[in-house]
C-alpha positions as a printed NumPy array, in Angstrom:
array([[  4.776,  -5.226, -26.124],
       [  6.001,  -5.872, -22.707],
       [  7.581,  -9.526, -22.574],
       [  8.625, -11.458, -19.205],
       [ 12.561, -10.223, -20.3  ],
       [ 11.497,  -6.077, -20.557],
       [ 13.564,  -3.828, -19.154],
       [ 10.393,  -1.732, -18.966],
       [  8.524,  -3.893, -16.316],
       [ 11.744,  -4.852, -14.129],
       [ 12.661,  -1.309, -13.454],
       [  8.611,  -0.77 , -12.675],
       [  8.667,  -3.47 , -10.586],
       [ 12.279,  -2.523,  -8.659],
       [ 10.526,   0.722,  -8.814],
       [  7.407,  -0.338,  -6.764],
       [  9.127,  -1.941,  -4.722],
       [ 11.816,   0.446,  -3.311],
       [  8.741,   3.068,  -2.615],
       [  6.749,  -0.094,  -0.746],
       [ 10.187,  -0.281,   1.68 ],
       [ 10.853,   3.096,   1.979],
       [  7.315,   4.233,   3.116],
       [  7.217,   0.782,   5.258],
       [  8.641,   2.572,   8.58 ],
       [  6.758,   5.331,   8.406],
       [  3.664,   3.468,   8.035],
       [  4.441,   1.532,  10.67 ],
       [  5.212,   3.774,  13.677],
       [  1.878,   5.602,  12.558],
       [  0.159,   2.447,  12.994],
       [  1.923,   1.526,  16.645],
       [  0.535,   4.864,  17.935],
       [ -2.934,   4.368,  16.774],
       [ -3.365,   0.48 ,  16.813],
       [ -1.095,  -0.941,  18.891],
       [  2.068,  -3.565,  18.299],
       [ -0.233,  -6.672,  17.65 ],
       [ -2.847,  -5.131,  15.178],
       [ -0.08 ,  -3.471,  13.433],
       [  2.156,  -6.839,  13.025],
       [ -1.449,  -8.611,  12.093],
       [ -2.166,  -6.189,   9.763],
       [  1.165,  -6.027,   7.969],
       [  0.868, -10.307,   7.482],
       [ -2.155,  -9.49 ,   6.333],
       [ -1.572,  -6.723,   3.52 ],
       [  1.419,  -9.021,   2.673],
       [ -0.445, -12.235,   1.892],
       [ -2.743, -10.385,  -0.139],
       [  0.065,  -8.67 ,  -2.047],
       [  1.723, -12.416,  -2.199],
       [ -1.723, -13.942,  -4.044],
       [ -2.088, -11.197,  -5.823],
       [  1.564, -11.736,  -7.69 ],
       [  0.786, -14.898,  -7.764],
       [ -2.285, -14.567,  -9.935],
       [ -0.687, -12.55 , -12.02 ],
       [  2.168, -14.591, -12.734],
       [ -0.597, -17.445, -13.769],
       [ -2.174, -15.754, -15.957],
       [  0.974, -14.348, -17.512],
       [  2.291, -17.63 , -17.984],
       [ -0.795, -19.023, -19.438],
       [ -1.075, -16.296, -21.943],
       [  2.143, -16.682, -22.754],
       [  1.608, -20.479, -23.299],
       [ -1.307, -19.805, -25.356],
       [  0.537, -17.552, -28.066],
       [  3.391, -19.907, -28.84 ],
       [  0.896, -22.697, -29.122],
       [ -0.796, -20.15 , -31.99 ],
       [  2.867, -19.646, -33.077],
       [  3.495, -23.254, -33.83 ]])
């Protein structure tokens, strides 16, 4: 079972995101040429706040679950 101290999910994680920067400047002189400076910057703020609520969520729910088996625990 993967727990919040799992070796397992922090290398995923690190994993994720070293591909996310690495593929970052790539993406973003493609997106220069066929957008233009402002709808690439625009669109990068907005990929990022979704990616931001998204962990976010997650984290919630993680903690709640979490929360909810060491009140079955007790």
């Amino acid at each position: 079972m993967l727990t919040k101290e799992s070796p397992i999910l922090s290398i995923t994680f690190l994993g994720i995101a070293v591909i996310t920067l690495s593929i970052s400047p790539i993406l973003t002189r493609i997106s220069e040429n066929e957008l233009g400076a402002y709808a690439t910057i625009f669109n990068r703020f907005w990929i990022t706040s979704l990616a931001l609520i998204l962990g976010n969520s997650i984290k919630i729910l993680w903690d709640k679950q979490s929360d909810r088996s060491f009140i079955n625990t007790q």
